[in-house]
N, C-alpha and C positions, 0 to 999 in steps of 0.2 A: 504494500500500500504506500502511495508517495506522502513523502514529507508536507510541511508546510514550507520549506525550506526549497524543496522541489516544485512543487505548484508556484511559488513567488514569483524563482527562478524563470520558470516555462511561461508565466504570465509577462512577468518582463519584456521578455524580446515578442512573444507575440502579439502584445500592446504595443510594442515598438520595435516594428521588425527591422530597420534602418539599421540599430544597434548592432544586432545579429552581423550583418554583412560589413560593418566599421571596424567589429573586432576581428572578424575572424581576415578580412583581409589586413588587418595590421599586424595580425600573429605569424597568415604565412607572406606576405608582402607582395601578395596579387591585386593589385588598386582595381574598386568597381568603377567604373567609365561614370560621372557626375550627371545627375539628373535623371537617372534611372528609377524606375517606378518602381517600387518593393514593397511586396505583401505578405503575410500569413498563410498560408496553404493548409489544406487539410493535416492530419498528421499521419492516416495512410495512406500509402502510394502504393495499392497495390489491388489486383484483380477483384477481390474478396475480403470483406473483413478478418482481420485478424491482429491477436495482440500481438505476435512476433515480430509483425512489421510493421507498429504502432510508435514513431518518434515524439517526441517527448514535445516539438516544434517544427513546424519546416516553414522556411524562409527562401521567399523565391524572388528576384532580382530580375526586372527586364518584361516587356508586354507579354502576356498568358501565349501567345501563339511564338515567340520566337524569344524565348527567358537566357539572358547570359550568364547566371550562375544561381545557385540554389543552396543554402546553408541548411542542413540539419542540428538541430540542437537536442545534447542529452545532459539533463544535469546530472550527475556520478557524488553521491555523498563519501562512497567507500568504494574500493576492488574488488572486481568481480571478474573472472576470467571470462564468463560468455559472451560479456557488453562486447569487448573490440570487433568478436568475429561477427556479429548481431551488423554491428555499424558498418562494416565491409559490404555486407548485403544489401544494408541500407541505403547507401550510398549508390552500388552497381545498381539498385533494383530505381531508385530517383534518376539517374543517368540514362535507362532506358526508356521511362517515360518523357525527362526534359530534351535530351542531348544536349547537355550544358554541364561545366563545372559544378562537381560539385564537392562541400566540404560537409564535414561532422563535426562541427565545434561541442567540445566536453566542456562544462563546466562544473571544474572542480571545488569544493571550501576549504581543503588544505593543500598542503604543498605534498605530501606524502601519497594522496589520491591523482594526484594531477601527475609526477612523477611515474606510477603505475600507466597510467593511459596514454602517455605521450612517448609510444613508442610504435614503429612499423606495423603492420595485420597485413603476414603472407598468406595470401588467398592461392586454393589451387587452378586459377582461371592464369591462364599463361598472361607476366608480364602487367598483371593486377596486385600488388602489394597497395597497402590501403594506410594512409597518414592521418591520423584524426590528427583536430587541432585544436590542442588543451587549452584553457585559461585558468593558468592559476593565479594563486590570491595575490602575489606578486604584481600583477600584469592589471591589476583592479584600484583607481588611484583610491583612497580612502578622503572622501573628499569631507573638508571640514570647514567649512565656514557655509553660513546659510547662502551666500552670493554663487559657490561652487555649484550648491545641488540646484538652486532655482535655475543659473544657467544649462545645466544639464541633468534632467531629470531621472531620464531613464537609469544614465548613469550613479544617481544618488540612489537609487533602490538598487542596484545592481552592490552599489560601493555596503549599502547598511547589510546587506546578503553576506556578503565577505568579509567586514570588520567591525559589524551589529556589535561586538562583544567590546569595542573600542570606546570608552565614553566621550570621545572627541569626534567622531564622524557623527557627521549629519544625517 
């Protein structure tokens, strides 16, 4: 059953899904092209319902008939060996519906979980090895003055998600 930590999380970017595609192109440093339309998408992508292939968010970048990249988001509070090969599939199984990049941004709340996920998933699909792209709490400014979060919002609930426990963040 998800967190309240998890639902925040998933509520965050899919209230603002701009965010989604800010970080995760800053993490792996592929720039979205400026004035691109970006929206919320279902969260599955797939023939049939099912929770296997049930993302936690998906974030789509660029007009519904010709989209230039796609973020999937999973919030991860701890490791779990079956999430990475899960996100592999995820990804491949978004790629054949958009044909567009696409990424899996994890977002971790320690640095020990974020460590765990930010490593390669060799898939056996030739020439498919699979890069999620972690954020960990490192990478999350902890913004602390009331002028930081009103300018950026989404960002201040993202920031109280990751350093809530800090009595200096907003």
């Amino acid at each position: 059953m998800p967190s309240s930590w998890h639902d925040s999380v998933t509520a965050i970017f899919t209230e603002n899904p701009r965010l989604a595609l800010e970080i995760a192109s800053g993490l792996n440093g592929v720039p979205l092209p400026p004035g691109v339309p970006v929206r919320a998408e279902a969260r599955t992508f797939n023939d049939r319902p099912s929770t296997d292939f049930a993302a936690d968010a998906v974030i789509v970048a660029g007009p519904a008939a010709d989209p230039v990249r796609a973020v999937i988001i999973e919030a991860q509070k701890r490791a779990l060996r079956e999430k990475p090969p899960q996100w592999a599939r995820y990804a491949a199984q978004l790629w054949t519906f958009l044909r567009c990049p696409v990424d899996v941004l994890v977002i971790c709340p320690d640095a020990k979980s974020a460590y765990f996920y930010a490593h390669p998933v060799p898939t056996s699909l030739p020439g498919y090895t699979h890069m999620p792209v972690v954020l960990p709490p490192n990478a999350v400014p902890a913004l602390i003055t009331p002028e930081q979060a009103a300018a950026r919002p989404a960002m201040a609930a993202l920031s109280v998600a990751y350093h809530g426990a800090d009595p200096a963040v907003c």
